[in-house]
N, C-alpha and C positions, 0 to 999 in steps of 0.2 A: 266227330268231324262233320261239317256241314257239306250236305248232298253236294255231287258235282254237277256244277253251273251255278250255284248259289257266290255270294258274295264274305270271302274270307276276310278276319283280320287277323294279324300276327304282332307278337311285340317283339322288339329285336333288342338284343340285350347286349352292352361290351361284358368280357370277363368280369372286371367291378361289380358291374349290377348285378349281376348271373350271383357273385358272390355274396354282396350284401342281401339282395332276396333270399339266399338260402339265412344267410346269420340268423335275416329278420323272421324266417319260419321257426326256424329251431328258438328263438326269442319268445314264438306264441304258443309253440308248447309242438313243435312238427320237429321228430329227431333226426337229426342228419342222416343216418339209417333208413329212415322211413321214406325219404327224399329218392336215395338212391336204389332202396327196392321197388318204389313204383318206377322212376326213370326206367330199371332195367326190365322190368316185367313190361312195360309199354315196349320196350324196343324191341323186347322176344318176339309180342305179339305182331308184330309189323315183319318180323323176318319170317317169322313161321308161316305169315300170308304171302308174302312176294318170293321167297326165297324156299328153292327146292333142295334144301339142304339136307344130305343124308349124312354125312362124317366132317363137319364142321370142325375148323380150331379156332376159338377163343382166346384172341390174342392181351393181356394183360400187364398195365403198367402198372406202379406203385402206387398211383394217386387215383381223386375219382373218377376217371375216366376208365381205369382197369376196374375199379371196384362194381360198375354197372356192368364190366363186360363179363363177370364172374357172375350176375345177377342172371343174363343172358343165357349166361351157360348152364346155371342150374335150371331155368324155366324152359328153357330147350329139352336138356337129361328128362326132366318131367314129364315132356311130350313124347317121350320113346324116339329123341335122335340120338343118335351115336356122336355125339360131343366132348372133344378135347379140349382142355383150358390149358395157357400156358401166363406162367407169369416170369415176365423178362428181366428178374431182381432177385434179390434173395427175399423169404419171406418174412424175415423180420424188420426188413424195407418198407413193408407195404405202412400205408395212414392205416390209423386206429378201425376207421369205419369198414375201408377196403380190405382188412386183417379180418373183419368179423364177415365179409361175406365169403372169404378163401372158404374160414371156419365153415361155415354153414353149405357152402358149394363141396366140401370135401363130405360134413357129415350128411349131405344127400346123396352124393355120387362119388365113395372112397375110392381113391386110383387114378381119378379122373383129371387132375391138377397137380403139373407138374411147376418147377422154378427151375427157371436158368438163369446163373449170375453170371457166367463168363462165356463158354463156346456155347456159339450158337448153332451147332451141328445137327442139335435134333431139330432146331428149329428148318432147319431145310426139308430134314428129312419129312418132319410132320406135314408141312405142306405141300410135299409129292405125294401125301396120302389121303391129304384133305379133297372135299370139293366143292368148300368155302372158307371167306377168314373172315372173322369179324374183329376188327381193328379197333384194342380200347387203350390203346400206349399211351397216345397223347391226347388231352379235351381244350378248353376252351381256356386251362391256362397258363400255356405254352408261349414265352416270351423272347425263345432266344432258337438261333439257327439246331438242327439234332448236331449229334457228331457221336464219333465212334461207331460202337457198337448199335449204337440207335441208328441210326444210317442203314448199316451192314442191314436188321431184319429192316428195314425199311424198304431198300433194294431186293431184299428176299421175299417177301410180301411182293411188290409192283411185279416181280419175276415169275410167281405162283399160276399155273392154269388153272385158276379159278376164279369165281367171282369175289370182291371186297365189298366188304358190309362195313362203313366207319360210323362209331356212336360220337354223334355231338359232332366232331368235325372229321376229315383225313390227318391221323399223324403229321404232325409237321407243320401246319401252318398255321398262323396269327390267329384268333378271334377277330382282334378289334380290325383288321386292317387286310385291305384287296393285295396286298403285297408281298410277295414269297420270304419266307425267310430264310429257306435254302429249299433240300430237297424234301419230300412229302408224299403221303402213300396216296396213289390215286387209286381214288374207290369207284366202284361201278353204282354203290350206292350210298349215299350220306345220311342217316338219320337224327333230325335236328329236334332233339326230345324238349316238348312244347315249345322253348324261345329261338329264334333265329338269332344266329350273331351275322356280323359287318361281313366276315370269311364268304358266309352264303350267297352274299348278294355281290359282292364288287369284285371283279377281273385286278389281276390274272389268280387270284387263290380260288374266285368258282367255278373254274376247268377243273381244277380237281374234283371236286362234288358237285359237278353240272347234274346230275340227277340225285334233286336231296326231296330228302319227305319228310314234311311235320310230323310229328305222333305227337299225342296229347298225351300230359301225364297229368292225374288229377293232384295228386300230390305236390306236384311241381308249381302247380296253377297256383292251387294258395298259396304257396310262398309266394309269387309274384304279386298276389292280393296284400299280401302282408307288406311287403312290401312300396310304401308310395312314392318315397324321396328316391328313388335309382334310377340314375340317366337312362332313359330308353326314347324311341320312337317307334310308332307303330303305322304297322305298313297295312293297307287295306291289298287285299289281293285279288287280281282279275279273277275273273268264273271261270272253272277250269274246266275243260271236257274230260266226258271219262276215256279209259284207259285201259284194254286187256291188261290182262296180269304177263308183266316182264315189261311193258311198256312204256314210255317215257313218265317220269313222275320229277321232271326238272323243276326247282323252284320258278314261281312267275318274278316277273319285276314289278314294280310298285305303280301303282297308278295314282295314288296320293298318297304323302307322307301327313303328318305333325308331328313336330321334335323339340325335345327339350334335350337333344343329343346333336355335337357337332358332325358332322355326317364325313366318313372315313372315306375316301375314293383310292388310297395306295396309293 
């Protein structure tokens, strides 16, 4: 990450791209596996530094966005926290890839990962214990308002005295577009693992993750090398001053774009 005051660039990705870069990685020989254990090993690293967490819960959806927070949670256990994982499905729900990191999150830390398909009771409970959550329910390709039961821990989460750690975005809203699609977990902190999406930048969806932070993932990058044809624009970013730790780490706004992407206002 380049020193602070220096002159950042970012590439801002819609869901689409975010997807075809990964297709076009795992195309040059990078396994969709590999993709999401650097994403989560980078996001550890960024919580383990800003976030004073001692009995975390690891909150977990069916898709990749649960499968990095299962990532999360084993490079947490590793560091000697006291880290819960929960996954809000049954486990023969989960994708292929997010199924192989449960595996490997259980054979490092057996006990430690639970599933809930139906009442979300522990889930209340867990988070009057916890004192943090890190939010991997929903990611970047989330297309339609929550409901039900997604809601309910949604509301339960925003309700928790603790702090919110969301990967990729807050449960709940758009990728591509500044515009709510209902309700959405507000995080205290957003971590946007190497590509910005449209969510980051445009009102009213970046009040919810008004304070987001890049993390680099290397793994992540070449796929976006690999890939050339993906709609994106890249946003140069003002020099940022530094920051104690707890400090604001809100995204900047763009001081020059170039796009070969129609630009999303909501």
């Amino acid at each position: 990450m380049p020193a602070a005051g220096s002159e950042e660039t970012r590439l801002v990705l819609t869901s689409q791209a975010q997807r075809e870069a990964d297709r076009e990685a795992e195309a040059a020989g990078i396994p969709s596996e590999t993709l999401m254990e650097s994403a989560g090993r980078s996001a550890a690293e960024l919580i383990l530094e800003r976030a004073d967490f001692q009995r975390p819960l690891a909150i977990a959806g069916r898709g990749g966005n649960g499968g990095d927070a299962l990532v999360v949670a084993r490079v947490l256990f590793e560091s000697g926290t006291d880290v819960t994982a929960l996954g809000l499905c049954r486990p023969e729900d989960l994708s292929p890839t997010t199924a192989l990191m449960a595996r490997r999150l259980e054979e490092a830390a057996p006990g430690r990962l639970q599933f809930l398909a139906k009442d979300l009771g522990p889930l209340e409970e867990l988070l009057l214990e916890c004192d943090g959550v890190i939010d991997g329910l929903f990611g970047s390709g989330l297309d339609r308002p929550l409901a039900g039961r997604e809601i309910e821990a949604v509301r339960l989460i925003n309700a928790a005295d603790c702090e919110t750690v969301s990967l990729d975005l807050p449960s709940g809203l758009a990728s591509d577009q500044g515009a709510l699609l209902g309700e959405a977990v507000e995080a205290d902190l957003t971590i946007a693992m190497e590509f910005l999406k449209p969510a980051h930048l445009f009102f009213p969806a970046r009040s919810f993750c008004e304070r987001s932070r890049w993390q680099g993932s290397p793994t992540r990058r070449k796929s976006s090398r690999a890939s050339s044809r993906s709609p994106a624009f890249s946003l140069r970013m003002a020099p940022r001053p530094s920051f104690p730790r707890g400090g604001p780490t809100a995204t900047r706004g763009p001081s020059a774009t170039s796009s070969s992407w129609p630009a999303l206002l909501g």
